[in-house]
N, C-alpha and C positions, 0 to 999 in steps of 0.2 A: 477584864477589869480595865476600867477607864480612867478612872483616878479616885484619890482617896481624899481622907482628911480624919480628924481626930473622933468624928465622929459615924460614917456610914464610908464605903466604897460604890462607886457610879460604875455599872457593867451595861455591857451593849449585851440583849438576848442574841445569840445566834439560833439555836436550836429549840425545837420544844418535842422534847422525846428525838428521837431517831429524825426528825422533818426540819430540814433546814428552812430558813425565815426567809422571806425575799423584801420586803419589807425590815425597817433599822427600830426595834425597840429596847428603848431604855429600863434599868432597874437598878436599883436601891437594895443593897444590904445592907442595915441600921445593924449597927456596932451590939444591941441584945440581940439580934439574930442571928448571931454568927455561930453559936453552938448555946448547946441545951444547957449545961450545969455552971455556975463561977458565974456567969455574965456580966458582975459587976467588973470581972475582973479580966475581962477582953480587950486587948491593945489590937484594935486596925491593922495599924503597921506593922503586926506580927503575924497577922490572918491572910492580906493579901497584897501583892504589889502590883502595878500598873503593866497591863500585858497578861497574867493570869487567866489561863481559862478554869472557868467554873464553873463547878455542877450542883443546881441548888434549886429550890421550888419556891413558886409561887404562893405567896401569901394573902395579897389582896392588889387592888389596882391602889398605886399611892396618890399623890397630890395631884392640883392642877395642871404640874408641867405634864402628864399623864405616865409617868413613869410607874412600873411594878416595885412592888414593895416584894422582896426574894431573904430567903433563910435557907442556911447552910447550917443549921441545929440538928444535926441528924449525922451518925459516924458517915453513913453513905456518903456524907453533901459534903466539898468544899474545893481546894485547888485540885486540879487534876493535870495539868498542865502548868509550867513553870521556867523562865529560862532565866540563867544566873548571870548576875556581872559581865560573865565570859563569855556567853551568848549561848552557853551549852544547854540542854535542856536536863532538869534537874532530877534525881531519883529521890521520891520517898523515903525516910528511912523511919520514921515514926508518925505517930497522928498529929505532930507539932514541927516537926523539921525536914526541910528536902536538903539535899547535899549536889552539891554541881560534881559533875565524872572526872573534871579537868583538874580542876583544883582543889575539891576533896571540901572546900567550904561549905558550911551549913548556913541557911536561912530558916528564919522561923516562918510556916505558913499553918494554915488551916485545916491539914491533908484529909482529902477523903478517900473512903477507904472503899474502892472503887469498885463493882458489884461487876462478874463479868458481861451483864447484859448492855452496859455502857460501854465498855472497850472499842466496840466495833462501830458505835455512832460517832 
């Protein structure tokens, strides 16, 4: 994740499946894409912060700037990576909040609920 705003998060694709990109392509999670059910009732800033890695599918090619349009609507898809304030790298503890090891603080993210066939990409 690249940056946010009140409406979608700007992510750089690194990977597609297991094949890292050599090439830098951009993509777009629009604020209903972020999961399947509530969507009216999705806060951005509670799904992902700047630095996030995540894991999420393509949906269509977006606008002009040729950016993908990507959804994380699926329990599999969302942060999967995360590092806190502290710089530590954060532990899961539900589908909506990671906790830092250091300081025990929770943030609200998007967690996906990661399938072991990712682990190793």
């Amino acid at each position: 994740v690249t940056g946010i705003n009140s409406r979608f998060a700007k992510v750089h694709i690194l990977y597609v499946g297991s094949t890292p990109l050599k090439d830098r392509f951009r993509g777009t999670i629009r604020k209903e894409d972020v999961r399947e059910s509530e969507k009216d009732k999705v806060d951005i800033y509670k799904s992902f912060r700047p630095g996030d890695i995540v894991l999420a599918k393509v949906i269509s090619l977006g606008d002009v700037q040729s950016t993908y349009l990507l959804t994380t609507a699926e329990n599999e898809l969302g942060v999967v990576v995360a590092h806190s304030e502290a710089g530590a790298q954060m532990i899961p503890i539900s589908w909506r909040e990671m906790q830092c090891p250091q300081t025990n603080a929770k943030e609200f993210r998007k967690v996906a609920r990661v399938q072991p066939e990712y682990l190793e990409a």
